[in-house]
C-alpha positions as a Markdown table, in Angstrom:
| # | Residue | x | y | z |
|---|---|---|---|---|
| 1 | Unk | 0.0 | 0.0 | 0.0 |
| 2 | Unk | 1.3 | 3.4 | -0.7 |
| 3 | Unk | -1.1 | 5.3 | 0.9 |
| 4 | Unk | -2.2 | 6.0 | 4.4 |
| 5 | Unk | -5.8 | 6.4 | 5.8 |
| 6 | Unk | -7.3 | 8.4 | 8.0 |
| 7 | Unk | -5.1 | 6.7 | 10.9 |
| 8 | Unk | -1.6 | 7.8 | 11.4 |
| 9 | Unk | 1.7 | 6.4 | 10.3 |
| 10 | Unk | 3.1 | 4.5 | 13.3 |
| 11 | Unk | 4.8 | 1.9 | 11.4 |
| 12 | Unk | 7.5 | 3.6 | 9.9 |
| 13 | Unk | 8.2 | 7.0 | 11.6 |
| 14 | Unk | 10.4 | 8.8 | 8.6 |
| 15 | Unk | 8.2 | 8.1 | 5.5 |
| 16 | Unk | 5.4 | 10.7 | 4.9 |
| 17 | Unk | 2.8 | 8.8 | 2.8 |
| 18 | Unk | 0.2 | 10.6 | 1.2 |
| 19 | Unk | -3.6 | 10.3 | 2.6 |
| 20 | Unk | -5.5 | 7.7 | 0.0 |
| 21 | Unk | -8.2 | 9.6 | -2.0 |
| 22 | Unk | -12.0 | 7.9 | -1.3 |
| 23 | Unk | -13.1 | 7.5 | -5.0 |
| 24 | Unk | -16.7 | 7.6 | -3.5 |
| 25 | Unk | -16.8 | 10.7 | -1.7 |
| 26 | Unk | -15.9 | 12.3 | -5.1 |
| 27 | Unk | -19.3 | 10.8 | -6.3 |
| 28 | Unk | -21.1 | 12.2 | -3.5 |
| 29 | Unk | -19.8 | 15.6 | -3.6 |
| 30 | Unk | -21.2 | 15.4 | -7.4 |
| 31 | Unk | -24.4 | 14.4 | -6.6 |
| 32 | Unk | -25.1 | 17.0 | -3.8 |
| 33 | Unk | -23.9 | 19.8 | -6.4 |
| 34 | Unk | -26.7 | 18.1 | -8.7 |
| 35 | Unk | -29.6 | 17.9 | -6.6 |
| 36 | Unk | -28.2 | 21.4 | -4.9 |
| 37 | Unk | -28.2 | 23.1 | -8.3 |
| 38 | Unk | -31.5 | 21.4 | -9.1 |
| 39 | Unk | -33.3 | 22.4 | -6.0 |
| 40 | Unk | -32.1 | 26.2 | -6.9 |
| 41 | Unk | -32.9 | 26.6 | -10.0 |
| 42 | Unk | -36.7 | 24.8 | -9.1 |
| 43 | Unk | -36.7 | 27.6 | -6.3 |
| 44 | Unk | -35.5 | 30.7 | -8.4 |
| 45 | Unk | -38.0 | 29.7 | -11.4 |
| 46 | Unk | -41.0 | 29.9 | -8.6 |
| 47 | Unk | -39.4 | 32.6 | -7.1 |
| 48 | Unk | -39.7 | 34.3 | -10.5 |
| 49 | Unk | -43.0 | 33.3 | -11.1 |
| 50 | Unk | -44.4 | 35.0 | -7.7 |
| 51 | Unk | -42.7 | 38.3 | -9.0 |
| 52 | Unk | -45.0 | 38.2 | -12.4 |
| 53 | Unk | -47.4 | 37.4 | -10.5 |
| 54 | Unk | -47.4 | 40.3 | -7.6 |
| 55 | Unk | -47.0 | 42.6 | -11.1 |
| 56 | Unk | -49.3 | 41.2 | -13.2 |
| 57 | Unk | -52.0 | 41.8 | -10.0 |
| 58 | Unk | -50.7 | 45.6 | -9.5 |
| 59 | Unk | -51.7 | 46.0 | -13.0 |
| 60 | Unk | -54.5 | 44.6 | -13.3 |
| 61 | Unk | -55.6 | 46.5 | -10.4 |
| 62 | Unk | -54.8 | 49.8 | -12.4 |
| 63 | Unk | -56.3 | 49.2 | -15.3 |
| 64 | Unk | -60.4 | 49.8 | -14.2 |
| 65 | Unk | -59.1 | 53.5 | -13.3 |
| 66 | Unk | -56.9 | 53.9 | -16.5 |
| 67 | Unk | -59.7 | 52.8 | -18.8 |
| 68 | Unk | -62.5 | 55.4 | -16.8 |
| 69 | Unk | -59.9 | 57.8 | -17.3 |
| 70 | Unk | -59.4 | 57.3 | -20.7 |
| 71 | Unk | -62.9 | 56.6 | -21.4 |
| 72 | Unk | -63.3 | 60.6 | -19.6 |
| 73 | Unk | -60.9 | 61.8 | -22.3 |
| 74 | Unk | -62.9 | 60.4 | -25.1 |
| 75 | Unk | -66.5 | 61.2 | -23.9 |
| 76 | Unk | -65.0 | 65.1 | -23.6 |
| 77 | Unk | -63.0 | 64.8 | -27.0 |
| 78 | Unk | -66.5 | 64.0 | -28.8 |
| 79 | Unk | -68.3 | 66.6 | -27.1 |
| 80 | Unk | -66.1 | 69.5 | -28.0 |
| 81 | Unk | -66.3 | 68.0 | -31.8 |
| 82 | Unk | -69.2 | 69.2 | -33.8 |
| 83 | Unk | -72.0 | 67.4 | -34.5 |
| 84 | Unk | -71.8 | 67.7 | -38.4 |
| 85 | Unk | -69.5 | 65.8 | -41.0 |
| 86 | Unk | -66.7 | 68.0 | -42.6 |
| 87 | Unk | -68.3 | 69.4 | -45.6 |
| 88 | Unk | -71.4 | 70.4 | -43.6 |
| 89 | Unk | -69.4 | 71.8 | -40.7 |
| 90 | Unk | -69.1 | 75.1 | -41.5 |
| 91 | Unk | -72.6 | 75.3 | -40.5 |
| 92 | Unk | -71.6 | 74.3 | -37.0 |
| 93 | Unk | -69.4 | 76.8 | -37.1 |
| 94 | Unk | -71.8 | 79.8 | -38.1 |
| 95 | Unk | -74.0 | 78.6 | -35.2 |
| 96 | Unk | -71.0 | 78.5 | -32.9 |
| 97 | Unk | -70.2 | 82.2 | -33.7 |
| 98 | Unk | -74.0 | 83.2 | -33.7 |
| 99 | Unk | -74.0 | 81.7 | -29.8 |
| 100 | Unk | -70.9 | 83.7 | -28.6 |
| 101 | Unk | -72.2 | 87.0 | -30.6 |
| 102 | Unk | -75.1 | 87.2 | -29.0 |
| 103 | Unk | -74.3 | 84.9 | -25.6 |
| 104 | Unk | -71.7 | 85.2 | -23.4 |
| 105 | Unk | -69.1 | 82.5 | -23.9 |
| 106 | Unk | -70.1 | 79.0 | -21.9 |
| 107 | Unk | -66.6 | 77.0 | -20.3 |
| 108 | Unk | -67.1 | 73.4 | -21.3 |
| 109 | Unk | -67.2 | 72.6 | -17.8 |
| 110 | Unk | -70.1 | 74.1 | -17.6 |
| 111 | Unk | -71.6 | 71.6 | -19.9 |
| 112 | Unk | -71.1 | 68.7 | -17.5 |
| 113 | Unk | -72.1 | 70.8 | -14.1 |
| 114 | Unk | -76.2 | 70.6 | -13.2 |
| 115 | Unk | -77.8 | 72.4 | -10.8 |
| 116 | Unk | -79.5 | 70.0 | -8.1 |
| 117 | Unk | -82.3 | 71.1 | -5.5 |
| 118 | Unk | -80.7 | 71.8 | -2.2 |
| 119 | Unk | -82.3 | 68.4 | -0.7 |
| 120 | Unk | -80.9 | 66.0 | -3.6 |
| 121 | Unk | -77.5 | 68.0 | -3.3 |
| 122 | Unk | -77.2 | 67.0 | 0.4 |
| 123 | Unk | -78.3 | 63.6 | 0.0 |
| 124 | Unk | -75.5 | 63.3 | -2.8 |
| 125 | Unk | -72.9 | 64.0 | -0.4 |
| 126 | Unk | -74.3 | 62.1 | 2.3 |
| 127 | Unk | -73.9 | 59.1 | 0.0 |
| 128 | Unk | -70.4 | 60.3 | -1.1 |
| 129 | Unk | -69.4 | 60.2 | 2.5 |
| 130 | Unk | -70.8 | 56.5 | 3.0 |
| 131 | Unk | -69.2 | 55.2 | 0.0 |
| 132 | Unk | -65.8 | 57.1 | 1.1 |
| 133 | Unk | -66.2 | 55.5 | 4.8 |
| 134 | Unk | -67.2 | 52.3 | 3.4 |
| 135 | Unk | -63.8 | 52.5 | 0.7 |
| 136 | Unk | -61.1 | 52.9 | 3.0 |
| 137 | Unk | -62.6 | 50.7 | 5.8 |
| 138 | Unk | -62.4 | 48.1 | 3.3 |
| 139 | Unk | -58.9 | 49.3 | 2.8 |
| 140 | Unk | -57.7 | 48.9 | 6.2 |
| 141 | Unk | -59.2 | 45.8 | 6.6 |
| 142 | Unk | -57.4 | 44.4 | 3.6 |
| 143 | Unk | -54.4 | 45.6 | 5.0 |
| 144 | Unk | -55.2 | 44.0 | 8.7 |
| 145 | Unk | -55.9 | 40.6 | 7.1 |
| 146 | Unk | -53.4 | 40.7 | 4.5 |
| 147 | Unk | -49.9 | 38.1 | 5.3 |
| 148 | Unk | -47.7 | 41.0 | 6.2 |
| 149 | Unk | -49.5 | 42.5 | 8.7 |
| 150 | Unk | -50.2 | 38.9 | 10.4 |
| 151 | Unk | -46.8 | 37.8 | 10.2 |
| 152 | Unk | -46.0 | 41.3 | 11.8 |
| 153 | Unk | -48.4 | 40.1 | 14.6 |
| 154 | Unk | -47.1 | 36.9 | 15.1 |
| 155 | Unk | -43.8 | 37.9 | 15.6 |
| 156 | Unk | -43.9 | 40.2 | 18.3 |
């Protein structure tokens, strides 16, 4: 044998063998790296697919106020157009500038403003208030239930 083991050399005191390599540890160091590398990649691919997912949800939940918005810009575009097709527009026009001759000139917000009865007015922002109250309690309770805040609780 021209190797030692783990023990020591005892029987011959001035020879310095070298330690004997384990041909099997070699295969399990391989393996480990294998299943290691496995188990990591399987981890960062869900990990990855959380992250499209938390993003895909934080769009989604921006798109009903993006689309009344936009649908907003639209509803005012088509109301400051006139009415007629382009040859016949110039008749628009003539009634346009026969309004603000003899009118004073309206503001297009005007347009979208009505005047409510004092009773309907109040009742109107009653229910505004309700609905406001009723919004951000659901809000905090989403935020009480949701896992942050209950691993926040369970930890202290």
């Amino acid at each position: 044998r021209t190797c030692i083991g783990n023990e020591v050399n005892m029987t011959t005191p001035g020879v310095n063998l070298p330690h004997c390599i384990n041909r099997y540890a070699n295969w399990l160091v391989i393996v480990l790296l294998v299943i290691f590398l496995l188990v990591t990649n399987v981890l960062l691919l869900n990990l990855l697919i959380a992250m499209f997912s938390y993003t895909f949800q934080i769009v989604q939940g921006n798109t009903d106020i993006f689309w009344k918005f936009q649908r907003y810009n639209l509803i005012v575009e088509y109301h400051s157009r006139p009415a007629l097709a382009p040859p016949l527009i110039i008749i628009s026009h003539l009634n346009l500038f026969i309004r603000s001759i003899i009118k004073e000139p309206q503001h297009k917000r005007e347009h979208f403003e009505k005047k409510l009865p004092e009773s309907l007015d109040q009742k109107i922002r009653i229910w505004e208030s309700v609905q406001k109250e009723n919004y951000l309690a659901n809000l905090e309770k989403g935020k009480r239930e949701s896992s942050t805040e209950r691993l926040k609780k369970t930890s202290t």
